[in-house]
C-alpha positions as CSV (number, residue, x, y, z in Angstrom):
1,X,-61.4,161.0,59.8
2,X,-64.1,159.7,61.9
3,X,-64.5,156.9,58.6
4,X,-61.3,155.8,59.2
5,X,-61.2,155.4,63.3
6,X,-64.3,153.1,62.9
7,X,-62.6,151.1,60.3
8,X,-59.7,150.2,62.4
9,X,-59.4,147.9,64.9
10,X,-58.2,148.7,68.5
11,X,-54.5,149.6,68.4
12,X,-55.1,150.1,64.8
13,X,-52.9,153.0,63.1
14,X,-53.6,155.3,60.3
15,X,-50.9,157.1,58.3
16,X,-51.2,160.7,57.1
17,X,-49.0,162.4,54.7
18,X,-50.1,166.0,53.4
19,X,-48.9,169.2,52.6
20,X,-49.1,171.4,55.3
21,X,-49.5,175.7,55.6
22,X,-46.7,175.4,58.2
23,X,-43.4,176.4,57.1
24,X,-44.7,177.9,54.0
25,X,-41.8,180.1,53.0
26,X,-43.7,182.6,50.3
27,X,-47.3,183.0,50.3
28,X,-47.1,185.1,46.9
29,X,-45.5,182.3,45.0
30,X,-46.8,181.8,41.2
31,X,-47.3,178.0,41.6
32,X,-49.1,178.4,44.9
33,X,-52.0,180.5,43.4
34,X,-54.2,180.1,46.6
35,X,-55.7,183.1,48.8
36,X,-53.8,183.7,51.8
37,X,-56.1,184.2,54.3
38,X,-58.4,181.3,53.6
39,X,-55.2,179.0,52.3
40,X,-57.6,177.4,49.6
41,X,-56.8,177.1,46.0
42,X,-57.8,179.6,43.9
43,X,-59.2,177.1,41.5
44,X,-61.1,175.5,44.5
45,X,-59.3,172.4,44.6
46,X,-57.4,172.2,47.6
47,X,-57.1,173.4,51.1
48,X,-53.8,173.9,52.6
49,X,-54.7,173.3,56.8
50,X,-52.1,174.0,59.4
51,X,-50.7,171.8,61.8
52,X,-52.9,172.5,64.4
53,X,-55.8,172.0,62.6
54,X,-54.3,168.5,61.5
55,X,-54.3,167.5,64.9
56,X,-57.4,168.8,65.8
57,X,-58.9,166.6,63.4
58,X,-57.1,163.3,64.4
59,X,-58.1,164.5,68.2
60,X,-62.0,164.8,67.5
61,X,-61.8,161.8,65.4
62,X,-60.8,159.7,68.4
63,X,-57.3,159.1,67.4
64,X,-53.9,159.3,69.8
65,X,-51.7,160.8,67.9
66,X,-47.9,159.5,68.5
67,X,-45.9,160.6,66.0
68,X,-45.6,164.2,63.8
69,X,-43.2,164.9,61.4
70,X,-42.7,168.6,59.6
71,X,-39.9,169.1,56.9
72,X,-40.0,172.4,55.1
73,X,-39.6,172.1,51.4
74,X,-36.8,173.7,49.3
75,X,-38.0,177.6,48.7
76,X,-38.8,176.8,45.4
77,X,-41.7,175.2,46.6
78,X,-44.7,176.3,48.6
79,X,-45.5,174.1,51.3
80,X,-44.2,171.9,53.7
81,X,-45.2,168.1,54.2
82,X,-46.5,166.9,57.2
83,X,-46.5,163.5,58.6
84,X,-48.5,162.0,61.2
85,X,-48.9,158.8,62.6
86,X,-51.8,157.9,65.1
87,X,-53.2,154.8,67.0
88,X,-57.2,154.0,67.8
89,X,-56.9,153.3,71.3
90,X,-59.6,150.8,72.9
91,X,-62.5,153.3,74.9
92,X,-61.3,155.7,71.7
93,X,-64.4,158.6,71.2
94,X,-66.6,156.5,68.7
């Protein structure tokens, strides 16, 4: 994250689109196969982070963050997707 603030200009934006732990409708799904306390992939490959700790991340990055966007997939899936879209704003933290 902190890459991508000191690659943008002032007033820059960075776009975000992930799936997020929020709004995840059944833990114990087959296709999910990822421990539920940890919410990584069993197979090590992926880490599903809530929407708090999304933010956190654009926060300590430097970022503003001015726009979030949650939509809950159908049940048959197992996530939701997250959107976010935040600005480098001039005096940002790096």
């Amino acid at each position: 994250m902190a890459n991508a603030f000191n690659a943008l200009q002032d007033g820059g934006m960075m776009f975000s689109f992930n799936s997020c732990a929020d709004g995840i409708p059944n833990y114990s799904h087959p296709r999910a196969q990822f421990d539920p306390v940890t919410r990584i992939a069993l197979n090590r490959t992926r880490y599903w982070a809530t929407l708090s700790e999304r933010l956190s991340e654009f926060e300590s990055a430097g970022f503003v963050v001015e726009y979030i966007e949650l939509k809950q997939k159908p049940l048959e899936d197992f996530s939701s997707d997250l959107a976010i879209y935040a600005r480098k704003t001039a005096g940002g933290s790096r």
